[in-house]
N, C-alpha and C positions, 0 to 999 in steps of 0.2 A: 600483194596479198594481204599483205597488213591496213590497209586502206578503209575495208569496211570494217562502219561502227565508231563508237564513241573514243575507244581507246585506240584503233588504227588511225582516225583522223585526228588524236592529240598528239600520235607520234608522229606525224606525217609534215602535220604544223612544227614541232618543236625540232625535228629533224632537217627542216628549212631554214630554220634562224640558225642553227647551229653549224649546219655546213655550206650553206648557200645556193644548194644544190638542185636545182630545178627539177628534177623526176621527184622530188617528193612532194613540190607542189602542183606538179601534173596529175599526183595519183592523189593528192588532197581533192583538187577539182572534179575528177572522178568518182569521187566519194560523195562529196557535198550534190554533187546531179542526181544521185539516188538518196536524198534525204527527204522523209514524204513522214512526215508524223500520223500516229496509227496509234489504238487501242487506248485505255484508261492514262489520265496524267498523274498518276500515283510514282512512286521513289523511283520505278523502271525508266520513264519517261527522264524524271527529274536528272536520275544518273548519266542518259543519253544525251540530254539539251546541252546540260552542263558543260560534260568535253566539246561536245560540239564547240559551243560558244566558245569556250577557251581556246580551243584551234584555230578559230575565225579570228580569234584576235590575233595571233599569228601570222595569219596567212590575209588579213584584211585589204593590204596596202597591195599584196600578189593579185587577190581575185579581182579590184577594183580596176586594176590597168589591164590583166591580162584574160581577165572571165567577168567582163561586168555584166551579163544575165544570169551566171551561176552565182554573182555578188548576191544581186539581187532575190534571188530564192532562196539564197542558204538567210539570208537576212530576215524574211520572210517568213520562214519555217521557224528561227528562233525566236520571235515574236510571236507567232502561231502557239507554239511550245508554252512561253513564259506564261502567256495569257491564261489559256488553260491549268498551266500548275497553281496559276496564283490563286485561281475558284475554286479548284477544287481543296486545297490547302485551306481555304478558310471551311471548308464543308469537312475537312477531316482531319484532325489537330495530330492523329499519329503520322500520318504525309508529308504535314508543313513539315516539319524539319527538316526532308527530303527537299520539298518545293521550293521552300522560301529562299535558302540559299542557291540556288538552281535564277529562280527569278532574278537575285541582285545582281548575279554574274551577266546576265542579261544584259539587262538594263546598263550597266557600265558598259559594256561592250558595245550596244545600240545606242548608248546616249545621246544621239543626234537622228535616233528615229522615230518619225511618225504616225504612230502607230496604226493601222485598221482595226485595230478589235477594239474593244471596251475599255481596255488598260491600255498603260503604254511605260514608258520608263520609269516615268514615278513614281507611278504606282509598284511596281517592282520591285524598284530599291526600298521603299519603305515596310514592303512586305521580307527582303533581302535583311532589316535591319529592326523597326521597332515591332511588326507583328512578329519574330521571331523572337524576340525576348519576351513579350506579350500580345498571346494570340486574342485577336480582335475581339472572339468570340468567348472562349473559354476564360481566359485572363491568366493563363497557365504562362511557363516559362518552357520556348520552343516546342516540345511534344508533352507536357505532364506530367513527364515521367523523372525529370529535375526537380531535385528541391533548390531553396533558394542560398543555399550554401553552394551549389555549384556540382553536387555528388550527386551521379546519374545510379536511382536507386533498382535498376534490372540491369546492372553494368554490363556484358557481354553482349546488350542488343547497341551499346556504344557504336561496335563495329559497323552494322548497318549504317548509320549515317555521318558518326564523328571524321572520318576523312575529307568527308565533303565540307562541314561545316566549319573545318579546323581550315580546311584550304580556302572557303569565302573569308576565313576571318583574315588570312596573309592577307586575300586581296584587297578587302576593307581599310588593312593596317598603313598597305603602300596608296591606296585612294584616298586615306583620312586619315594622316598621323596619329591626330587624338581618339580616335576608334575605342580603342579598349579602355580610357577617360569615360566617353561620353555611354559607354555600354559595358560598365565592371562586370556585369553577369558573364559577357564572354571569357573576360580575365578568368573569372574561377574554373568554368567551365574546362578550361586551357590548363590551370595550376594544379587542379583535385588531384590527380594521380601523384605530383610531386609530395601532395600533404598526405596520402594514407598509405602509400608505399612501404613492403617490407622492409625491413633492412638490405636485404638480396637483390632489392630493385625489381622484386614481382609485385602482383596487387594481393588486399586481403582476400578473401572469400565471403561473398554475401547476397545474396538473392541468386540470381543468374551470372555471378563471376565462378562458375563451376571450379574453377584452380586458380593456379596462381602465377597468370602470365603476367607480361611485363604492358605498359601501353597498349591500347588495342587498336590505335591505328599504325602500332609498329614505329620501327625506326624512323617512318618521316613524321610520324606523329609525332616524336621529340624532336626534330631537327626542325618543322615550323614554330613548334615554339622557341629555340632556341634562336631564330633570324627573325621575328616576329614580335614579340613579347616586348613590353615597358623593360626597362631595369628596376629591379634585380633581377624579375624572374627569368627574363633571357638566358639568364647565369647558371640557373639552377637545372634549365638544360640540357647548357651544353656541358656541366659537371654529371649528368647522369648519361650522356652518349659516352662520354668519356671513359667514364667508370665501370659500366655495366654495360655498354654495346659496341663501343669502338667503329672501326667503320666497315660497312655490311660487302660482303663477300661479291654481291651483285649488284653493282650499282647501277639503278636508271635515273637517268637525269632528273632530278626533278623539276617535273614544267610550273612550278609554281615560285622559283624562284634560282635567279643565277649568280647562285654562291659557289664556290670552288668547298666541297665537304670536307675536306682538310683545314677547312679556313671558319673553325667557329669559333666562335666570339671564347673569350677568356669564361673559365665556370668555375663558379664554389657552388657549394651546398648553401642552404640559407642557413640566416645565423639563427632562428628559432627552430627549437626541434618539437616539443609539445605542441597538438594542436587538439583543441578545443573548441565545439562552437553548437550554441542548439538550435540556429536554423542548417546546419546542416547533419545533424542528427547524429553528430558523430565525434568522439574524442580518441585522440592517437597520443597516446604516451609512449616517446622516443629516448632513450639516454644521447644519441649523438648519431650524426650520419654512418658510421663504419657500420660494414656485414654483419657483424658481430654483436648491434648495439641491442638493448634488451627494447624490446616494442609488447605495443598489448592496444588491440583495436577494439573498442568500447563502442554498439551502436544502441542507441537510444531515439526510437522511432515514433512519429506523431503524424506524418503527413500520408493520406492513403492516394494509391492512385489505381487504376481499373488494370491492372494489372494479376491474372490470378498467381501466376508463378511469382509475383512481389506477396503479395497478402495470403499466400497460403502457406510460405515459410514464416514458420511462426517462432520466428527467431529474435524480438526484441529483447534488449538487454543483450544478447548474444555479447560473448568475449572471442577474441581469439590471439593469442600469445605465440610468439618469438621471442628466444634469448642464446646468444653464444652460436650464434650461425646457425640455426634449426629452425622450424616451424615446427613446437612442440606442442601446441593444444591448439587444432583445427576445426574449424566449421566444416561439416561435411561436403557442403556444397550438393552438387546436383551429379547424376551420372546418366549417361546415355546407352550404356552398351550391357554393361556390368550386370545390371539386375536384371535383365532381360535371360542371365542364367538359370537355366533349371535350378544349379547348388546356390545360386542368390535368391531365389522367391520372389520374384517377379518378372514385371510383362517389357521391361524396357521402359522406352519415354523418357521422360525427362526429370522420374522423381526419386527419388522421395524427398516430399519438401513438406512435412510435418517440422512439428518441434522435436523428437527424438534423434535429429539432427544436425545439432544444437547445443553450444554449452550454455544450457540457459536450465532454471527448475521447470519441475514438472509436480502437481497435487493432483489430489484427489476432492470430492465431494463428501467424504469423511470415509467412506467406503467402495470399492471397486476400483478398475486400476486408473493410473494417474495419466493428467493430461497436462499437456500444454498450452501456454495464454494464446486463445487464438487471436492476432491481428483484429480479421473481420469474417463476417457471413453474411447470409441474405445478398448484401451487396457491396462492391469495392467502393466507394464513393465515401463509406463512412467508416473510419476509424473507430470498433467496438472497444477498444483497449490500448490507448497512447500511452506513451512513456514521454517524461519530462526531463530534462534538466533540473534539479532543485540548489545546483550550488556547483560550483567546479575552481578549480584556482591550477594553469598552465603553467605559472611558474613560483619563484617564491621554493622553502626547505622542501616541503611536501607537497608535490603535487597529487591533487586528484580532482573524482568524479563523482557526481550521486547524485543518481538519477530514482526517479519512481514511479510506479504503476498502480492504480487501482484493477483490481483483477479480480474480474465477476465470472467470464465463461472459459470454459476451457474443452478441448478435444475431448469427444465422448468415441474412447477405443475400448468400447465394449465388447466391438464384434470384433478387434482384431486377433488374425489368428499367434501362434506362440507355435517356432518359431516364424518371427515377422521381421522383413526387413524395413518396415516402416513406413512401407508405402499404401497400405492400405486405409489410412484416414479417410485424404485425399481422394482416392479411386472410387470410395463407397459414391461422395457427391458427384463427381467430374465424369463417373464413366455409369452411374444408373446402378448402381447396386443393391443389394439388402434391402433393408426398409427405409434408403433414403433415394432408391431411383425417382428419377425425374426432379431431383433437385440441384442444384449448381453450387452447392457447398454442402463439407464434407458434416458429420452428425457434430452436437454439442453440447454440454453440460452447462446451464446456470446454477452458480454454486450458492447456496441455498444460506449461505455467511461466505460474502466477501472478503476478499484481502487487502490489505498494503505489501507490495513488494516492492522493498528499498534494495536497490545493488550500489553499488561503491567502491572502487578501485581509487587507491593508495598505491603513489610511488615513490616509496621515501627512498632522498636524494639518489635517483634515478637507479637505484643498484636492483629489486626486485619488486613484486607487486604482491598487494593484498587484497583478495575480493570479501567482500562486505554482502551478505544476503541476511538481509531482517526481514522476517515473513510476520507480521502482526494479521491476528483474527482469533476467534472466537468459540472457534470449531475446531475439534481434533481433526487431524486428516495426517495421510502419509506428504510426504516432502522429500522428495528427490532431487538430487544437483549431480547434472550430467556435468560431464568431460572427455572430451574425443581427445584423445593421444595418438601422436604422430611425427611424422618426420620426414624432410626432405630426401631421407637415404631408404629408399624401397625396391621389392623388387618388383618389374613390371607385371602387369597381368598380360599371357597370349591369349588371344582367343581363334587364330590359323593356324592349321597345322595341328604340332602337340600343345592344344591346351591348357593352360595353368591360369590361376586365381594369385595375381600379384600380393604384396601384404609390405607396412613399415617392418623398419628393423629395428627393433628395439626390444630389451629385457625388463620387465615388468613387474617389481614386488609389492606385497601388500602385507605391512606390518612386518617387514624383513624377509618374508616367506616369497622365493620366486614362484608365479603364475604361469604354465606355459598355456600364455591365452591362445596360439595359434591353433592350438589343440582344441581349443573349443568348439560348440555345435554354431555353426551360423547365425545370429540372428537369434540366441536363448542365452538371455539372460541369468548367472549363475553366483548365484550367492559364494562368495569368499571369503567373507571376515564377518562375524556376527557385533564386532564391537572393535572400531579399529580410527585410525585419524589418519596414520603418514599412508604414500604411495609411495614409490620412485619408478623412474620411466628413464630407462639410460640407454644413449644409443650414440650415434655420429655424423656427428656435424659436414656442411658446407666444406671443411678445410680438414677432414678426413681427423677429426680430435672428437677424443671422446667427451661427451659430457652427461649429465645426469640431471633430473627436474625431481624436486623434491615439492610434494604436493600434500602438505599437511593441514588437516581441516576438521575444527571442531562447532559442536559438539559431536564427540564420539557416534560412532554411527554404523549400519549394519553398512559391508563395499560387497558391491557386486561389479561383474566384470563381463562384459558381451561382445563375442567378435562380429565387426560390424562394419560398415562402407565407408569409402569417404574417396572424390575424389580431390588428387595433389599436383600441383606443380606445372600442370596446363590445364588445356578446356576441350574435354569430350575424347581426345584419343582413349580409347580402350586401355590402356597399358597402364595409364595413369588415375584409372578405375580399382582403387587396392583395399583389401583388408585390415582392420585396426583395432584395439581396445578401447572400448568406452567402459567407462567408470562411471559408475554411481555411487555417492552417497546417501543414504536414507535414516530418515527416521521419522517417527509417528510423534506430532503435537500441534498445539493449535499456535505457538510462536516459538517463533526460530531466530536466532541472531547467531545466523555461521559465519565465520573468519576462515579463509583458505587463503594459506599462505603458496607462492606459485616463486619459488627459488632453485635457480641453476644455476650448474658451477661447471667449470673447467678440470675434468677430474685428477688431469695430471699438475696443475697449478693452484687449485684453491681449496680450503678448507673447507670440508661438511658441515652445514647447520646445525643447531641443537635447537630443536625445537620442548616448547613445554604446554601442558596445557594447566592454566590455572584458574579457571571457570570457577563461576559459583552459578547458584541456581537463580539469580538473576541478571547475570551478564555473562558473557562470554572472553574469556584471555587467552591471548597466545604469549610467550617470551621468545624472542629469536636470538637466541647468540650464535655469531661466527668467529671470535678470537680477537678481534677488533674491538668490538662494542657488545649490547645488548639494548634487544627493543621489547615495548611491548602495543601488543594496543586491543583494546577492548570495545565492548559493543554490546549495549541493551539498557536497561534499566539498572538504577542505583546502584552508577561504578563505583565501588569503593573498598579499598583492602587494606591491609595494614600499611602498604606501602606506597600507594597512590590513592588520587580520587577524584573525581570532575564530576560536573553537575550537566555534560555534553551527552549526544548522544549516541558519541563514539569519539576514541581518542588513536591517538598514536602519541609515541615519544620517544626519543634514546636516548640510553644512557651510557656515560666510559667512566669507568673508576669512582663510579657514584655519584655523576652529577649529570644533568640532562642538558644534550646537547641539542637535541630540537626537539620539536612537538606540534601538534594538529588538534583541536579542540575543535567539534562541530555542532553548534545551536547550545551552547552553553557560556559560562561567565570565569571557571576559573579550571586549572589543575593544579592538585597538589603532590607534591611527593616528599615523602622521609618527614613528615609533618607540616613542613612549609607552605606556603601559596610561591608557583614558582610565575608564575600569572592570572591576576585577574582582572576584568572590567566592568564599569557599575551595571550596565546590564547587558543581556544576550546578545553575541555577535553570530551570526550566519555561519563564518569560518574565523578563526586566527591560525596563523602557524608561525613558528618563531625557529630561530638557530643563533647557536650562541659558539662564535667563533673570536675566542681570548676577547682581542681590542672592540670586538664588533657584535652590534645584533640584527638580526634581518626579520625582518616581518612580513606576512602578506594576511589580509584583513578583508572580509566582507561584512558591512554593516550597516542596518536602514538607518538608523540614528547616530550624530555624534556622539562618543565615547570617550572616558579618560581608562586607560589602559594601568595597570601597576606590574612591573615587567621587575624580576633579579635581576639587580646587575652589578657585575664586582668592579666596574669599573667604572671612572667621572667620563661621562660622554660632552664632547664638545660642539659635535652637530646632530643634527637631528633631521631627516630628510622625507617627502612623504612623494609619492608618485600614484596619479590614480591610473585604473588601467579597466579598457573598457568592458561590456559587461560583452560584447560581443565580438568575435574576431574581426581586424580590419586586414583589409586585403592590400588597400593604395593607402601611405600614409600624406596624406596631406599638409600645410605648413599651418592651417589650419587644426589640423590635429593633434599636430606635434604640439602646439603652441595651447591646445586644450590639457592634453595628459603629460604636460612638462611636470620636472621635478618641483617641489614648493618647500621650503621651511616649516620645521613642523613644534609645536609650540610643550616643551617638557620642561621636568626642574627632576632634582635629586629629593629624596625622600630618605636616608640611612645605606643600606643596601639594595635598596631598588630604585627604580624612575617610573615617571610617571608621564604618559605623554598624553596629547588632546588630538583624537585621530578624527577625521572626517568623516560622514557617511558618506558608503560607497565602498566599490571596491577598489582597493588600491598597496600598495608597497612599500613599506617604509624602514630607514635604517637607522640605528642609532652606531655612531663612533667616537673614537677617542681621541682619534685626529680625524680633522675632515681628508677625504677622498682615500 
């Protein structure tokens, strides 16, 4: 019974080697006499060839003795098959991904056939391997829809073809040791999910990753990387089957490879945790691998592709934050079922994928209500509004991000109704509505004075994060900064039977004052604090502990509070469709330089913040103490107070018992505190940031020109050490590269109580001690 079809004759094949048992190659031959290829060679086909072929090889040396006419025609037909995918695949670049690995498997398996058609094996395999990383035509990387980081930017359509592609690449690996050497874009391809993974072992949420599953070719998706993969990342693995999936309830053999699943290779985590990189649009600031560890996923977008459900979430810049086992500030994602409720206001589908989905700002054109940066319009092809990378540093006291946008158009939600669940931007272009029917993007505002919008995430030494939003322009206008609050602890939404509208759990204050936001009208918007900075959002964790995110953010500001969508924790069940607080901050000006501090604690183990605000009317200050230390860090024009100063254009620093133990200075020469210069250099460096630990100082430095540095130091340092580090992440380190970005001697003398060193341009890491190592 199981016989017919692609996946009856791979188990038919695999059930042959494994037992020896001749009725299953009886009922293979059975199967293969009715194989008669029919209708378009698109992903359908590609999926059926595929098993095929992989069965044939199975069963090759059975049909050849004991069926050589059905040899013969299943041979035949898969050539028939390859042929056709391989044309049609260059005529349609979203296919190839389907086809192309479809064709290689082919061709290896026929490699000693002759073809009739036009192609034949070699052409196959090179359709199997270099049109696949770059299509002939396009010059894309397998469907377009990859950037060249390796992060597939509609993740959830992953599913459609990454099994196939993930299982050509086993095959490739065992046909070409050096496979993933001579084609690193597969390596990334294979690694992404290890690099932007929750803490939890789910994925973020972003375009079409509606929640927040785990791998989306599931458990063999990690288990071919873990018997596949170069070392280390083999490791990293089989350290996440380990950890987060163990071994699956149901096991089928896997026909692409015969390991015993108890038998995987040794795992750790890898020893980097930050990741960082602007061809793949994206920065992961991780404290360390545990469930627990504080994360914050940064995406900074510049590549478009024809995608409307990518380019209509207009989510660049977007954050989205975990710490202390929760997923506490979420991208809404996408819902399928949920808004299709009368009590949600809308039609279903797949949206709302506006910016009010989004922790991302939102303006206005000086008057009427406020939009979001749109992506693109007219057409996907062009990127109306990229965001950049202008500086980043992975590792080093402080790590961070700053990226920027010039930002001319934004969402024109004129017509939308109140209350709205946000789906109606979108809907006016895509479905013919209002005065924008018959057009294929949704309405728009060119703002009549431009902006700069800088964002900037600070994680000083990996305990909490600081977002950075500098809005520079010229124009008065309103300025909103969303935040979706949430939590992996909810309760589901029914929609059989007795109906219920699911919702997170958590208790919600503004300015000390609890909110009961569940109470509120759907989708309206409700002004709560006319002049206010803190939040707090407390609820419970992964490991059933309560914790608490304390969310304070100046300049002072009017907070409104909207109950509003979001789906959690998987993709598209209804249940996981729930209700949540979104928070706004606002205020009315033509420049803004807000600081939101994003700190959570353990409520029964750690001590509450004190936050302060110490602004003046040309920068913005926050102070953080927690019992430990105290920080500060600022942001705008001419920092300067009785107590510090920098000539940067934004700092961070901390202090314990009156002296500064590290510090981040961005596009500026010195900072002062308590009178002193505690560092300066003769001219502007990109980034410095420093940590001053007793015998030792650590540095991390971006600079286009050589510099001499003049750094406090209480003590006679003996070495001096410098290491560059590249500007862009590497994936394979080569002995070649090693031998580029090695340690070097770095050239200082003593000065009275300070040093003075000779740092190179570039970006790189340097230490000064007082004994070497």
């Amino acid at each position: 019974k199981s016989a017919g079809g692609g996946d009856g004759m791979l188990n038919m094949g695999v059930s042959y080697q494994v037992t020896g048992d001749e009725k299953y190659a009886k009922a293979a031959v059975e199967g293969f006499k009715k194989m008669y290829l029919k209708g378009t060679p698109d992903r359908r086909m590609a999926w059926w060839v595929g098993k095929c072929a992989t069965a044939y090889d199975f069963l090759a040396e059975y049909l050849e003795k004991n069926a050589p006419e059905v040899n013969k025609h299943v041979r035949y037909q898969l050539a028939k098959g390859a042929d056709a995918l391989y044309h049609y695949g260059l005529k349609d670049e979203y296919e190839a991904k389907y086809n192309f690995p479809t064709c290689g498997t082919v061709a290896l398996v026929l490699a000693d056939y002759k073809s009739p058609f036009k192609t034949g094996p070699v052409e196959w395999l090179k359709a199997g391997t270099e049109y696949l990383f770059c299509h002939p035509v396009t010059k894309r990387r397998i469907d377009g829809y990859f950037n060249e980081g390796g992060l597939y930017k509609i993740y959830n359509y992953h599913e459609y073809a990454i099994s196939g592609y993930l299982t050509w690449f086993v095959i490739l690996r065992r046909f070409e040791p050096q496979f993933f050497e001579e084609f690193p874009f597969a390596r990334k391809v294979f690694v992404n999910p290890i690099i932007e993974m929750l803490p939890n072992g789910m994925n973020p949420t972003y375009i079409a990753a509606h929640g927040n599953k785990v791998y989306p070719a599931g458990f063999y998706g990690w288990y071919r990387g873990a018997i596949s993969l170069p070392e280390p990342d083999k490791y990293w693995f089989s350290w996440f089957i380990k950890k987060f999936l163990g071994t699956p309830r149901d096991i089928t053999l896997p026909i692409f490879a015969w390991v015993d699943l108890t038998n995987l290779p040794p795992g750790h985590p890898p020893k980097w945790t930050t990741f960082i990189s602007p061809m793949t649009e994206t920065a992961v600031f991780r404290e360390n691998w545990e469930k627990t560890a504080n994360y914050l996923f940064f995406r900074v977008i510049n590549i478009p592709n024809d995608a409307y459900r990518c380019m209509f979430h207009h989510d660049n810049l977007n954050i989205e934050y975990y710490s202390k086992g929760d997923l506490l500030i979420h991208d809404s994602g996408e819902v399928k079922s949920y808004c299709g409720l009368k009590e949600r206001l809308g039609e279903g589908s797949y949206g709302p994928v506006d910016s009010k989905g989004h922790n991302v700002l939102m303006i206005n054109n000086g008057k009427g209500p406020v939009g979001g940066a749109v992506k693109s319009h007219k057409t996907f092809k062009k990127f109306d509004q990229p965001a950049y990378f202008t500086d980043y540093a992975k590792s080093g006291p402080v790590e961070f991000a700053d990226a920027k946008m010039y930002w001319h158009t934004i969402e024109d939600r004129s017509e939308e109704p109140s209350p709205s669940n946000g789906w109606n931007w979108v809907q006016d272009g895509l479905f013919g509505r209002g005065k924008w029917k018959g057009k294929d993007y949704g309405p728009v505002i060119h703002l009549d004075n431009p902006v700069i919008w800088r964002r900037v995430v600070i994680f000083p030494h990996k305990e909490y994060f600081i977002i950075l939003d500098n809005l520079v322009g010229n124009q008065e206008r309103d300025i909103h900064a969303l935040f979706h609050l949430t939590s992996l602890n909810f309760k589901p939404t029914v929609l059989s039977g007795k109906k219920s509208i699911g919702y997170v759990i958590g208790d919600l204050e503004v300015e000390n004052k609890k909110v009961d936001w569940l109470k509120k009208q759907f989708g309206k918007e409700e002004l709560i604090c006319k002049n206010g900075r803190l939040i707090t959002w407390t609820t419970t964790n992964i490991d059933k502990k309560k914790i608490k995110l304390y969310l304070f953010s100046t300049p002072s500001s009017k907070i409104s509070v909207e109950k509003f969508w979001c789906a959690i924790g998987s993709t598209y069940p209804h249940y996981n469709e729930v209700d949540h607080p979104l928070i706004r901050y606002k205020i009315r000006a033509s420049t803004m330089y807000r600081i939101t501090v994003l700190y959570t604690i353990l409520c029964d183990k750690e001590n509450p913040p004190v936050f302060k605000d110490i602004s003046t009317e040309k920068f913005s200050c926050v102070e953080i103490k927690n019992g430990n230390y105290t920080d500060y860090v600022a942001s705008g024009k001419d920092i300067s107070s009785s107590d510090f100063e920098t000539d940067g254009l934004y700092t961070f620093f901390r202090t314990k018992d009156g002296k500064i133990k590290s510090l981040l200075i961005r596009n500026g020469t010195y900072l002062k505190w308590k009178g002193s210069k505690i560092v300066e250099s003769t001219e502007k460096v990109s980034h410095l940031s420093l940590s001053f630990d007793g015998e030792s100082i650590k540095g991390h430095i971006k600079t286009d020109n050589p510099v001499k540095i003049t750094i406090r130091c209480d003590f006679s340092p003996s070495t001096a050490t410098y290491k560059p580090v590249p500007d862009e992440w590497v994936w394979a380190w080569t002995e070649k590269l090693k031998k580029k970005y090695s340690s070097r001697s770095l050239k200082f003398k003593k000065d009275g109580g300070k040093i003075i060193i000779d740092c190179p341009s570039g970006r790189g890491e340097f230490m000064l001690e007082k004994k070497a190592g």
